[in-house]
C-alpha positions as CSV (number, residue, x, y, z in Angstrom):
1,X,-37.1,47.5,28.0
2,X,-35.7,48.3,24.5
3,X,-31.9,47.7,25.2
4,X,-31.6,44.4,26.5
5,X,-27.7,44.0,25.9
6,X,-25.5,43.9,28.6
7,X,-22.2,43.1,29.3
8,X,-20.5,41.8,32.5
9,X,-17.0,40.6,33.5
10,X,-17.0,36.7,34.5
11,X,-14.5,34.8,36.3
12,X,-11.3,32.7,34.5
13,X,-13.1,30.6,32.1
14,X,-10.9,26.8,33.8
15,X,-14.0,25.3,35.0
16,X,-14.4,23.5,38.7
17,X,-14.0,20.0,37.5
18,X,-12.2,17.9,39.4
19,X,-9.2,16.2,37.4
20,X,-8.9,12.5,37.6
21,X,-5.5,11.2,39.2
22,X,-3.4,10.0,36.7
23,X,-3.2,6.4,36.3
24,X,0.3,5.8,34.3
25,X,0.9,3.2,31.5
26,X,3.8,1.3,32.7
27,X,7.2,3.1,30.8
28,X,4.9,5.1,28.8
29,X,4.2,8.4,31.0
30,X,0.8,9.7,29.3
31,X,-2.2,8.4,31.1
32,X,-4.3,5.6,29.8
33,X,-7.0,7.3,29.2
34,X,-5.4,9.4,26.2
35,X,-8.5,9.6,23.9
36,X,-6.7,11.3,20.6
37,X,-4.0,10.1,18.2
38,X,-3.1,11.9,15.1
39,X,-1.2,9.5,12.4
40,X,0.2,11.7,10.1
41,X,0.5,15.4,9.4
42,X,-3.1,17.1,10.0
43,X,-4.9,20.3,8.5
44,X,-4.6,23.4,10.1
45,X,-8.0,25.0,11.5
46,X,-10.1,26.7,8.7
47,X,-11.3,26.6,5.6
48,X,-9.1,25.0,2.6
49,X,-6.4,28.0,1.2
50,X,-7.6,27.3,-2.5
51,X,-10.2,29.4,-4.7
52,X,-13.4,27.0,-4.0
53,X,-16.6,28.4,-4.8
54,X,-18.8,30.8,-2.8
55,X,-20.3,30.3,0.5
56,X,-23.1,32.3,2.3
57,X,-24.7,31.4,5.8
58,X,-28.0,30.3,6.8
59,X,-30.8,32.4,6.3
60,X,-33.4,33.2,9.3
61,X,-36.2,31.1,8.1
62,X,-33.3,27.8,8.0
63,X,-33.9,27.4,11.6
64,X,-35.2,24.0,11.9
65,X,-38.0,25.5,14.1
66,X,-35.4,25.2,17.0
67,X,-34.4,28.7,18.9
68,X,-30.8,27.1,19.6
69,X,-30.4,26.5,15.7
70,X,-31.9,29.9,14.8
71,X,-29.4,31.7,17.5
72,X,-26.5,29.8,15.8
73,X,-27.8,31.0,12.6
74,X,-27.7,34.8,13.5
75,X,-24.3,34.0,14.6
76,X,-23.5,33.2,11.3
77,X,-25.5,36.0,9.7
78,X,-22.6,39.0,9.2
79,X,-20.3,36.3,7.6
80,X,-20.5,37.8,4.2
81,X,-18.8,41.0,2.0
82,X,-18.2,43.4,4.9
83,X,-20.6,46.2,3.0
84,X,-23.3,44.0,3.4
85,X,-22.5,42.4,7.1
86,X,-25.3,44.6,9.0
87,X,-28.2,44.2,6.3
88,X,-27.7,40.1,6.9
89,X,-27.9,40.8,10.3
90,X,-31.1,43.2,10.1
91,X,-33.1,40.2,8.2
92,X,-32.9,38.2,11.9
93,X,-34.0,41.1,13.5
94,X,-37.6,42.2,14.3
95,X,-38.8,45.4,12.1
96,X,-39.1,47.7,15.1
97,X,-35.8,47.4,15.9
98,X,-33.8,46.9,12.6
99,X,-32.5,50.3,13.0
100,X,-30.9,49.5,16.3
101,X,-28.1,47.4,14.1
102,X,-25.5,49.4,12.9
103,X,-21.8,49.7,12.9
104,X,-20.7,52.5,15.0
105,X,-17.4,52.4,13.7
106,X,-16.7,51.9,10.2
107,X,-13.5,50.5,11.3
108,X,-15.2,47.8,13.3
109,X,-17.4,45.7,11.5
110,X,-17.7,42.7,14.1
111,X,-16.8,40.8,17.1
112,X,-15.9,38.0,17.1
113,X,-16.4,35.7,20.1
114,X,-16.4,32.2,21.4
115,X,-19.2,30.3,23.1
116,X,-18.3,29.0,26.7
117,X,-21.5,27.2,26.9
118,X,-24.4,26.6,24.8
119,X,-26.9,29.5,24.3
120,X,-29.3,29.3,27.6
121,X,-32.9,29.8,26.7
122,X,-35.7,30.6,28.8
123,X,-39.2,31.3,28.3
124,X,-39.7,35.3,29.2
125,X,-43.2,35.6,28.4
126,X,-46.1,33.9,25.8
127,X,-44.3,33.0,22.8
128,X,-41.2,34.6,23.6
129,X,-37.9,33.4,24.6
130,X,-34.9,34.9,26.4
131,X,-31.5,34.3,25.2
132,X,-28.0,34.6,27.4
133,X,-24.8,34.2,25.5
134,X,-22.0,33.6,27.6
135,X,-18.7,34.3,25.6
136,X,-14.8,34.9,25.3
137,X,-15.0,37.9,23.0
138,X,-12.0,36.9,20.8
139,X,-11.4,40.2,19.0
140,X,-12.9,43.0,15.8
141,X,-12.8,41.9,12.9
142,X,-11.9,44.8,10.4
143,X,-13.3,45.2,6.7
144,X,-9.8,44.7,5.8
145,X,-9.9,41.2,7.1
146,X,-7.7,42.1,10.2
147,X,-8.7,40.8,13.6
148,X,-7.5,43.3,16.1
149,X,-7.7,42.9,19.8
150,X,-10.6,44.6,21.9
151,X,-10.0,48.0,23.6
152,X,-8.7,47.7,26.8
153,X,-11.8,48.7,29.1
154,X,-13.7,45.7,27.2
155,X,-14.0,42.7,29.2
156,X,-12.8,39.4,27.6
157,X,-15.6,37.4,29.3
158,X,-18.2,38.5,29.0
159,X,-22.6,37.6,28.6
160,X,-25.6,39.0,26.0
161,X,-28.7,38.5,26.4
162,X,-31.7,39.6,23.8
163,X,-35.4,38.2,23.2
164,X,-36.4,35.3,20.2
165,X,-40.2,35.8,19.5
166,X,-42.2,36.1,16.6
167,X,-43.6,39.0,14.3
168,X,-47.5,39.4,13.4
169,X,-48.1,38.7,9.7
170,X,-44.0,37.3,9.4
171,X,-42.6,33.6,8.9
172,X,-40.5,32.6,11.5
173,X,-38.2,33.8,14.7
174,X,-36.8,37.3,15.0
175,X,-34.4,38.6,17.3
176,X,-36.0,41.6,19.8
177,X,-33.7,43.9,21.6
178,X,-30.4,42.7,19.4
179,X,-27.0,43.1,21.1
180,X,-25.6,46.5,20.1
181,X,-22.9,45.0,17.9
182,X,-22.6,43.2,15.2
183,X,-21.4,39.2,16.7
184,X,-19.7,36.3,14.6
185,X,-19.5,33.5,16.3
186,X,-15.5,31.1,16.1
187,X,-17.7,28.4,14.7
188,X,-19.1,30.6,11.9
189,X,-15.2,32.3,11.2
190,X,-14.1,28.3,10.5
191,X,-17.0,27.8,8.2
192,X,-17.3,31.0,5.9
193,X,-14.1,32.9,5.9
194,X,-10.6,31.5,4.1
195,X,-7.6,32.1,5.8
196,X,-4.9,33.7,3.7
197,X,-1.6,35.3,4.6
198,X,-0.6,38.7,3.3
199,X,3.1,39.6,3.5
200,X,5.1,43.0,4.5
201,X,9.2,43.8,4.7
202,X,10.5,44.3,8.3
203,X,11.8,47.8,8.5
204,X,15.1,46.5,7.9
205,X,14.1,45.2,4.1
206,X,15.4,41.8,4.9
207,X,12.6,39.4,5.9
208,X,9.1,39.3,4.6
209,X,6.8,39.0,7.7
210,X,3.4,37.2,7.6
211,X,0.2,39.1,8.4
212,X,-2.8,37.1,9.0
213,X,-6.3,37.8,7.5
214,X,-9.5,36.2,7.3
215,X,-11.3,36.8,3.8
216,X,-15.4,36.1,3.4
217,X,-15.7,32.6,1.4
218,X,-18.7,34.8,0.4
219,X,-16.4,36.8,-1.9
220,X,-16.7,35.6,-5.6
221,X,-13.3,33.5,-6.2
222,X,-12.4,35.9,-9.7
223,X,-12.5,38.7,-6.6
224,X,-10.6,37.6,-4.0
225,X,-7.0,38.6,-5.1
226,X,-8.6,42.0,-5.5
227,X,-9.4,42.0,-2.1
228,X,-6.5,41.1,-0.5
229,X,-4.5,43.5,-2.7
230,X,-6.9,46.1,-1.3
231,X,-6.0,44.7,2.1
232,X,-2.3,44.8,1.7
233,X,-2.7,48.7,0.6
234,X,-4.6,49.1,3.7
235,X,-1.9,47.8,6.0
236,X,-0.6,45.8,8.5
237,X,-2.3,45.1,11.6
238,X,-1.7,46.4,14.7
239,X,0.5,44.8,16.5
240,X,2.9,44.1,13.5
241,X,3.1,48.1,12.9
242,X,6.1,49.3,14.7
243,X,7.9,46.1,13.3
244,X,7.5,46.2,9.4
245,X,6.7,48.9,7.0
246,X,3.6,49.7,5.0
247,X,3.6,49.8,1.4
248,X,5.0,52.8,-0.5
249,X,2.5,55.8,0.1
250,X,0.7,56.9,-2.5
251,X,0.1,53.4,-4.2
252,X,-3.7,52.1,-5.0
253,X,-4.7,49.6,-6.9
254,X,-5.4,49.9,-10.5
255,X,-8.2,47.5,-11.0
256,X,-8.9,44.1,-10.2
257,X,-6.5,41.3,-10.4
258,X,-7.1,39.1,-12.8
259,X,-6.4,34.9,-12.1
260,X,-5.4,34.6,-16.5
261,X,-4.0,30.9,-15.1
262,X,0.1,31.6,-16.2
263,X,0.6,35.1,-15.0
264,X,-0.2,36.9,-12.4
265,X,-1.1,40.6,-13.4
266,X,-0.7,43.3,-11.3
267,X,-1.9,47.1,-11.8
268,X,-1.4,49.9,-9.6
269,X,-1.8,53.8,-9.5
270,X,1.6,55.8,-7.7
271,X,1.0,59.2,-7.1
272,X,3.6,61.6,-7.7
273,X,5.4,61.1,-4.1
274,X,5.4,57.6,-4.7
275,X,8.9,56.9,-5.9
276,X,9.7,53.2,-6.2
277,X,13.3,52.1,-7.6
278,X,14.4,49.1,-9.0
279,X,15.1,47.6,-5.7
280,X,11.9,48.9,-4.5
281,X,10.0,47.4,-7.4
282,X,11.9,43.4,-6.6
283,X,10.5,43.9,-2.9
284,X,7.0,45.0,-3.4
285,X,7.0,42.2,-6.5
286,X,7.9,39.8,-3.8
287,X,5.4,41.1,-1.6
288,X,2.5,40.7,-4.3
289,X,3.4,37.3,-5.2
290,X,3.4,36.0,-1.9
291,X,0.6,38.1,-0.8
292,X,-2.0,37.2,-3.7
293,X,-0.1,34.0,-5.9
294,X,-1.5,31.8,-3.4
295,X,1.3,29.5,-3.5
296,X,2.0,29.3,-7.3
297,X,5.4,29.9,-7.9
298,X,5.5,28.6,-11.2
299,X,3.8,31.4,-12.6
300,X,5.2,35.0,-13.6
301,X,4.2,38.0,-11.8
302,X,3.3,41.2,-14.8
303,X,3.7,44.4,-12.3
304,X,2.5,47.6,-13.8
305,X,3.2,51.0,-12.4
306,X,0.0,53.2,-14.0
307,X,2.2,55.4,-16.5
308,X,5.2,53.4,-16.7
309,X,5.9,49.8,-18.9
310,X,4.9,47.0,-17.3
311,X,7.8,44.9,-15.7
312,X,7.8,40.9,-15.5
313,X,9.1,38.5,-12.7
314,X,9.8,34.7,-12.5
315,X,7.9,33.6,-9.8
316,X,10.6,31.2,-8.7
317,X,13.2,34.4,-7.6
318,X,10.3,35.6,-6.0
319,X,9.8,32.5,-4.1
320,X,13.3,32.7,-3.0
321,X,12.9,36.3,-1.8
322,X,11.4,34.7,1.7
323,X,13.4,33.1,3.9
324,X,10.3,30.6,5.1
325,X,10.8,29.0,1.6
326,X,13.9,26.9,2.8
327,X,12.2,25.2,5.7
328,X,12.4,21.3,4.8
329,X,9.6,19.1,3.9
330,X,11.2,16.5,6.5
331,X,13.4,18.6,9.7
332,X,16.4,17.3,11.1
333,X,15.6,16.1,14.7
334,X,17.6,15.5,17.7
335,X,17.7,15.3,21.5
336,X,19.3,15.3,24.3
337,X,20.3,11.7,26.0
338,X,22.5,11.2,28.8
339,X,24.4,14.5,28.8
340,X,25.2,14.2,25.2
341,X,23.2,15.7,21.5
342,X,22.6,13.1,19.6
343,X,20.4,12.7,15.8
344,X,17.5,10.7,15.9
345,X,16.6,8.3,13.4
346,X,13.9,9.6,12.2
347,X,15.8,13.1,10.9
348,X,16.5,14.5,8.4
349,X,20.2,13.5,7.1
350,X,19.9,10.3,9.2
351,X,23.3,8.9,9.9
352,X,25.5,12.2,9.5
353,X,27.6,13.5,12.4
354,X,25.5,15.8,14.8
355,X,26.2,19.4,13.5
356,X,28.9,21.8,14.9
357,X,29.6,20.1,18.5
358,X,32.8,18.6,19.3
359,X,33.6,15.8,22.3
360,X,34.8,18.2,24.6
361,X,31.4,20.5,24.1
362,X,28.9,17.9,24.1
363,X,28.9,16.9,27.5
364,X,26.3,18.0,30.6
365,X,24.1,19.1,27.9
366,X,20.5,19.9,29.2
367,X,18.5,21.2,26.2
368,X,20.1,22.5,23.0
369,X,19.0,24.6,19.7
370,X,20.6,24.7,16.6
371,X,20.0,26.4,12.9
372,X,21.9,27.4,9.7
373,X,21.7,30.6,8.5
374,X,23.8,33.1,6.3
375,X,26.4,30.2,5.0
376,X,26.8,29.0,9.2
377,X,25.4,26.4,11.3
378,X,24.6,27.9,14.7
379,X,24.5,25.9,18.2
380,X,23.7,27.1,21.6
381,X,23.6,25.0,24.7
382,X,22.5,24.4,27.9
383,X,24.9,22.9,30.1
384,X,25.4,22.1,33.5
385,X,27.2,24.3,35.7
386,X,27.7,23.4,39.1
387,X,24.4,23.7,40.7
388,X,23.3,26.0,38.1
389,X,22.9,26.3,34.2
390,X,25.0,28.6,31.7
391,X,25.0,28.9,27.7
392,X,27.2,27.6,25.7
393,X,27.1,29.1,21.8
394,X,28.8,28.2,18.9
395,X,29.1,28.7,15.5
396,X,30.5,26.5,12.3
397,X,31.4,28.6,9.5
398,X,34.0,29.2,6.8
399,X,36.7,30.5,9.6
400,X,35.9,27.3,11.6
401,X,34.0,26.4,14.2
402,X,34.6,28.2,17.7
403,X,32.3,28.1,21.8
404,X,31.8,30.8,24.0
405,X,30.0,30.1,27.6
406,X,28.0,33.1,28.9
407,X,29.9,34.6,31.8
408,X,25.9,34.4,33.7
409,X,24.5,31.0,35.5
410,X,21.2,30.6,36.1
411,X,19.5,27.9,38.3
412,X,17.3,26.6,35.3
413,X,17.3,27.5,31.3
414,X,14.5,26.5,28.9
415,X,15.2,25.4,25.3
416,X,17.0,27.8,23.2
417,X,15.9,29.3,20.1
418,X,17.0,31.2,17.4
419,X,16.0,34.5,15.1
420,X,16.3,34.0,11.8
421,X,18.1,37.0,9.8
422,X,21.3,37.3,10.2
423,X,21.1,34.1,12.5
424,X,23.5,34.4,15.2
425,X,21.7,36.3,17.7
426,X,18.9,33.7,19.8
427,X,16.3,33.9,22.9
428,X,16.0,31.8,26.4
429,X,13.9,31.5,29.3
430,X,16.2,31.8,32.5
431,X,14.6,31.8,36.0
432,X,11.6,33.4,34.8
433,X,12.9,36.2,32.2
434,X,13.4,36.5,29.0
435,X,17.5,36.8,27.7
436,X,19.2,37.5,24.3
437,X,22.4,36.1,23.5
438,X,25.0,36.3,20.3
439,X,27.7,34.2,18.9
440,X,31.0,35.2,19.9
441,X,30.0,37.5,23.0
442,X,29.3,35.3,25.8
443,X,26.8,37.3,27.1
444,X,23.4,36.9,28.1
445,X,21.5,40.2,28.3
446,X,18.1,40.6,29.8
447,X,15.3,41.6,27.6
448,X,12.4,43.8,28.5
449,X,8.3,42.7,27.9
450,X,6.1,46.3,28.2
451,X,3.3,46.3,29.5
452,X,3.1,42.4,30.6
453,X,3.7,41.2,34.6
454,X,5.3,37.8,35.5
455,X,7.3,35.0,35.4
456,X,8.3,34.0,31.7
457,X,7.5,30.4,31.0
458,X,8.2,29.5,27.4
459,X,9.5,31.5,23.8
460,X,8.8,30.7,20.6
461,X,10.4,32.0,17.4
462,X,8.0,32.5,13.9
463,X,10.2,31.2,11.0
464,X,11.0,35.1,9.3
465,X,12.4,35.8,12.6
466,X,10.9,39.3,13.5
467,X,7.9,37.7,15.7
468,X,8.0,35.1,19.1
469,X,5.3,33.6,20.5
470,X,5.5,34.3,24.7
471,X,4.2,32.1,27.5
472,X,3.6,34.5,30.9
473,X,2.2,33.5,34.0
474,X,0.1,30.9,32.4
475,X,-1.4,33.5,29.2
476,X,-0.1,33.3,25.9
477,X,1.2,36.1,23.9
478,X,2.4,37.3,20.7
479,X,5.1,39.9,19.7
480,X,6.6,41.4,17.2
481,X,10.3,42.4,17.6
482,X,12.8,45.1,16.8
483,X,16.3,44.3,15.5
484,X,18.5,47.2,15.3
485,X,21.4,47.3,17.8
486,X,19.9,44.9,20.4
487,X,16.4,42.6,20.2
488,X,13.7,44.3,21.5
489,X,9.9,43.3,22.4
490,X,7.6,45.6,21.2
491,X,4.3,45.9,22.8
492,X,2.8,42.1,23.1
493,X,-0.8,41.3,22.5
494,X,-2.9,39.1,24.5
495,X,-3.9,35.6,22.8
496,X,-7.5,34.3,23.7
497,X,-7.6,31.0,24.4
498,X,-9.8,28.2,25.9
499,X,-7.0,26.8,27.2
500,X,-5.6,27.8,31.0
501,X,-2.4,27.7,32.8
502,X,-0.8,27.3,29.2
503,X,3.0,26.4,30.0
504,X,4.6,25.5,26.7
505,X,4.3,27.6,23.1
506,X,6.3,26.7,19.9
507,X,5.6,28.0,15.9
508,X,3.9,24.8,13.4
509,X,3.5,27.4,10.6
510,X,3.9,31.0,9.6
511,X,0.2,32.1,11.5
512,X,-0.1,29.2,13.5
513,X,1.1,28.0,17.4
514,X,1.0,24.9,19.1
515,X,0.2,25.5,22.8
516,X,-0.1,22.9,26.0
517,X,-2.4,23.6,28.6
518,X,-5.3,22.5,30.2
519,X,-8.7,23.1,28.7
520,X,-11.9,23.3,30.4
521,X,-12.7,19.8,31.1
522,X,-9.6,20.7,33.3
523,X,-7.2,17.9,31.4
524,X,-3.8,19.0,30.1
525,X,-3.8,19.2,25.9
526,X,-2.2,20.1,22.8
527,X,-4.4,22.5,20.8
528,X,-3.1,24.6,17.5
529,X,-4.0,28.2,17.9
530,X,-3.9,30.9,15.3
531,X,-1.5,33.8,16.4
532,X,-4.8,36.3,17.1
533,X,-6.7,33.1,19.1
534,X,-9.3,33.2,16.8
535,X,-9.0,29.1,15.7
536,X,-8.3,26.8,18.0
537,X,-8.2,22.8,16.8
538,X,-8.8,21.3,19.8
539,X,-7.9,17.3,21.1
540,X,-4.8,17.9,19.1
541,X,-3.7,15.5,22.0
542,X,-5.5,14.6,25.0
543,X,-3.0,13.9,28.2
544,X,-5.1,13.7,30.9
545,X,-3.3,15.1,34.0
546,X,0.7,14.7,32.1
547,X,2.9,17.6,32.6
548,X,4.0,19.1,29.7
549,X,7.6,20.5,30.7
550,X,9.0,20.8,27.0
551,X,7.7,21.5,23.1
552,X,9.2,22.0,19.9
553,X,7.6,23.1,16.7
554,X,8.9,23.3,13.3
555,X,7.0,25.1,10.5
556,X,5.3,23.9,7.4
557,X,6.8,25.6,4.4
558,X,4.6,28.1,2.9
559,X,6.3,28.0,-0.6
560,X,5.1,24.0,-1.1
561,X,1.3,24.6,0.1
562,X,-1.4,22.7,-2.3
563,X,-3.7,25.5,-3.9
564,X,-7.3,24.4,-2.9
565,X,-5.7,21.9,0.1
566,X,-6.3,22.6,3.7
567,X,-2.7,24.9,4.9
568,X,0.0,22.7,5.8
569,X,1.4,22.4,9.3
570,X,4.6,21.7,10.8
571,X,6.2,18.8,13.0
572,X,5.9,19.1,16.6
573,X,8.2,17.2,19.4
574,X,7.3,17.8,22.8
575,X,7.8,15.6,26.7
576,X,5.0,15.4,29.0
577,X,5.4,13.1,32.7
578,X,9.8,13.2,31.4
579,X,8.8,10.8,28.5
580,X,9.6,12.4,24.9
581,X,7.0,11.8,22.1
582,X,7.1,12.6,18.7
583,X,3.4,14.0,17.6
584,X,3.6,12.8,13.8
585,X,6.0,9.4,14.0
586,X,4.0,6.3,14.0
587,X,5.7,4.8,17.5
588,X,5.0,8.5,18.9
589,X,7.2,8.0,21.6
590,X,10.8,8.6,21.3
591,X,12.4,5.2,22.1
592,X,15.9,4.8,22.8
593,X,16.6,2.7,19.9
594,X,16.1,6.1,17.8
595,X,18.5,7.9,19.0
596,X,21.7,7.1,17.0
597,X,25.2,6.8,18.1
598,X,23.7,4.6,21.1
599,X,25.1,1.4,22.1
600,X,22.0,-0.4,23.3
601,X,24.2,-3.2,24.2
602,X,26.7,-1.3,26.9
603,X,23.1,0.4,27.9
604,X,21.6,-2.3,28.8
605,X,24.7,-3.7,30.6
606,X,25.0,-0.3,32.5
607,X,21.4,-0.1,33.5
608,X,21.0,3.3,31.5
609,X,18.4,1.6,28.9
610,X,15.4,2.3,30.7
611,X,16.4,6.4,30.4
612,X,14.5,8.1,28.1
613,X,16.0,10.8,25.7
614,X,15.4,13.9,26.8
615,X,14.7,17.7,25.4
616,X,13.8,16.7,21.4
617,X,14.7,19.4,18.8
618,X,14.7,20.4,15.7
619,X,17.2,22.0,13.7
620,X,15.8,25.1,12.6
């Protein structure tokens, strides 16, 4: 048969293997068998963010006479300049079928997927081999280094299948009856594509929102910033669409982009309906730096409009122009211990009073969020009510500091968070939806999620504010959100995952998620996931059969990544098995001695010593 391919749904990738009771350290709560420690802050998934030099993939004669290594290899193959993705694919192929590769849609250049299993090979006939790929098909991949979820009819799981042999008179395998697209494997995405972040106003003008894209290591490094210009022009991705705005119409870039070490030089071509003001010009100059500066902030940006004088800007007010750029280097942390908010000792302005709560507030406290924003410093509460849970919010600014307690109880209420820009308006998890509140109101109004069925477990807020991260019914999501009258969910998308029966989600850094679930050795983990699923680093913690009831993130600052270092991530706080553990402290777990304002004396009297803090947080 000359079409080989085929593709079938499989079942839930969470595997049938049996989970090991949990055998407990004593006071500790993970089991004993945790395998992983991370000392220190580590590396996002992917390749460094700096310049580097180029990279190209295997050829087909590299195989190592070894089908499995040769397979991997044509996984590899497309990872190059998206013009010339399906003539490295065509060199694995055999000759009589070369012209079955092609690119259907010139939209679509490839799919990315993820191996469930290693390739299984059989021998079909003399001297050839059959090859079954079983795979989570992750997403396309776009020639403007987008990856955008699959249509809806595809199936996520998914097999191909094709023929290894070899060609009369030819060196080497070739691939017979090749799958009719064009497959990258997550392995190959890690090793030959750079990660970079491209940046585009909410349609509000106030926040600049990060857009992820994966750009060919292949691509000479005096070319990239001409690529990802190209790609801004282009666009944001989907599922940002409805919540940002493109740039000006009519604008094109002017030329390539040239690195000349102390200014960043900028050309573009506006056609007549392209009107750009002066405020107009500060926004899309904030855009550019961010977008293509690559974190260099102590450089100028030289913008020229084709026809008009060029215009310069000091990179530092364009640093300022995103809101991410005031995240600290070290967060203040807190949590929650016997009814009461209390700093830890390993915060951020260690030893100050905790922030906007008074005595007669700070009491039944369950979980708690707070953040500063617009000249105020923002709380919101989750208190005891009788034999339910209610908000409290409050705010600290220049008029003083005043509470309001939602006029709604709930049974249960998960950690609250905050949107950034203006500040005052927050999200919670309440019995299994998803509420807004906003200082001053008291009320807690439900909000809808299209197009996605049941129970909400967990919400996570990105650091500009305008996009959450969404545990439902075990299946993690993304969002982007609108923020005119009211907060509203635009239509989420679906991250893939290894992971299954995901419960807890929280940002580390502007692209980038920490998730808890359990992975397909069926033990319960931490893994960092990239917002479209295509990077996963995996054994971020191992915890066996724990329960992870509770996670907090806290983003790396953009504005102080390394050029040419791997991109930064955030702090992470989370409780699994009631015990509260701090991923990046040396002692990891949170011990009572660090939370201050406790008198371990009258604790140890009462008996209360051996109660572990509760809900950590950051300020944020």
């Amino acid at each position: 048969m000359r079409h080989r391919w085929r593709s079938r749904l499989l079942a839930t990738p969470l595997l049938a293997v049996p989970v090991v009771a949990a055998v407990l350290l004593a006071g500790c709560g993970i089991p004993e068998y945790t395998e992983v420690r991370v000392d220190g802050q580590g590396p996002a998934p992917g390749l460094p963010t700096g310049s580097g030099g180029t990279q190209t993939p295997a050829s087909r004669l590299d195989e190592r006479n070894n089908t499995e290594s040769f397979v991997e290899n044509f996984l590899q193959a497309p990872a190059v300049e998206a013009e010339r993705a399906v003539e490295q694919v065509r060199e694995f192929v055999a000759p009589v079928h070369r012209d079955d590769v092609r690119v259907p849609n010139p939209e679509v250049v490839l799919t990315v997927v993820r191996l469930r299993e290693r390739p299984q090979i059989t021998r079909a006939e003399a001297g050839v081999e059959e090859v079954a790929l079983t795979v989570q098909q992750v997403g396309l991949l776009r020639p403007n280094g987008a990856l955008e979820p699959l249509p809806a009819q595809e199936p996520e799981f998914t097999e191909y299948t094709f023929r290894v042999g070899s060609v009369v008179g030819e060196q080497g395998k070739f691939i017979f009856d090749p799958p009719s697209v064009l497959l990258l494997s997550e392995d190959a995405l890690k090793s030959f594509y750079l990660q970079r972040t491209i940046y585009f106003w909410d349609t509000s003008q106030r926040a600049l929102v990060p857009d992820l894209r994966y750009l060919p290591a292949a691509v000479p490094a005096e070319r990239r910033r001409t690529v990802l210009l190209e790609a801004l022009i282009s666009g944001p991705s989907n599922w940002l669409a409805s919540a940002v705005q493109a740039l000006p119409s009519g604008l094109r870039a002017g030329g390539n982009v040239p690195d000349t070490g102390d200014q960043l030089k900028v050309t573009l071509v506006a056609d007549a309906a392209a009107s750009t003001d002066e405020r107009q010009l500060d926004r899309l100059a904030a855009q550019l730096m961010w977008s293509l500066g690559q974190g260099n902030f102590s450089n100028d940006l030289e913008l020229t409009i084709q026809g008009q004088n060029p215009k310069v800007f000091r990179g530092a007010d364009l640093r300022a122009m995103n809101a991410s750029e005031a995240l600290a280097e070290t967060p203040e942390r807190f949590a929650v211990y016997q009814g009461e908010v209390h700093r830890l000792s390993s915060s951020a302005r260690s030893g100050e009073p905790v922030p906007v709560l008074t005595e007669e507030v700070n009491r039944d406290v369950v979980a708690a969020g707070f953040t500063r924003a617009g000249g105020g410093t923002y709380a919101a509460l989750v208190v005891r009510s009788g034999d339910g849970q209610r908000l409290v919010t409050g705010a600290a600014t220049g008029a003083g500091t005043s509470f309001d307690t939602s006029t709604r109880a709930f049974g249960a209420i998960g950690r609250p968070v905050w949107l950034k820009t203006p500040g005052d308006v927050g999200l919670i998890v309440a019995d299994g939806g998803l509420y807004s509140f906003r200082v001053g109101t008291g009320a807690v109004e439900p909000v809808t999620i299209p197009g996605v069925d049941g129970a909400v477990q967990s919400v996570g807020v990105a650091p500009d504010g305008h996009r959450i991260a969404l545990v439902v019914g075990g299946q993690l999501y993304v969002a982007a959100l609108g923020r005119d009258d009211k907060v509203e969910v635009l239509p989420p998308r679906a991250v893939p995952t290894s992971l299954s029966e995901i419960t807890q989600v929280d940002w580390v850094a502007e692209t980038l998620v920490v998730v808890a679930g359990t992975n397909p050795d069926g033990r319960v983990t931490l893994y960092d996931v990239t917002v479209d699923g295509a990077i996963e680093t995996r054994s971020l913690r191992d915890l066996g059969g724990a329960s992870v009831t509770h996670l907090a993130g806290y983003p790396a600052n953009p504005a102080n990544q390394v050029p040419g270092a791997p991109a930064s991530v955030g702090a992470r706080m989370y409780v699994a098995n009631g015990i509260p553990y701090d991923i990046f402290e040396p002692s990891e777990q949170i011990r009572l001695e660090e939370v201050e304002g406790v008198d371990l004396a009258a604790a140890a009297e009462s008996g209360t010593d051996d109660v572990a803090p509760s809900a950590p947080f950051f300020l944020y």
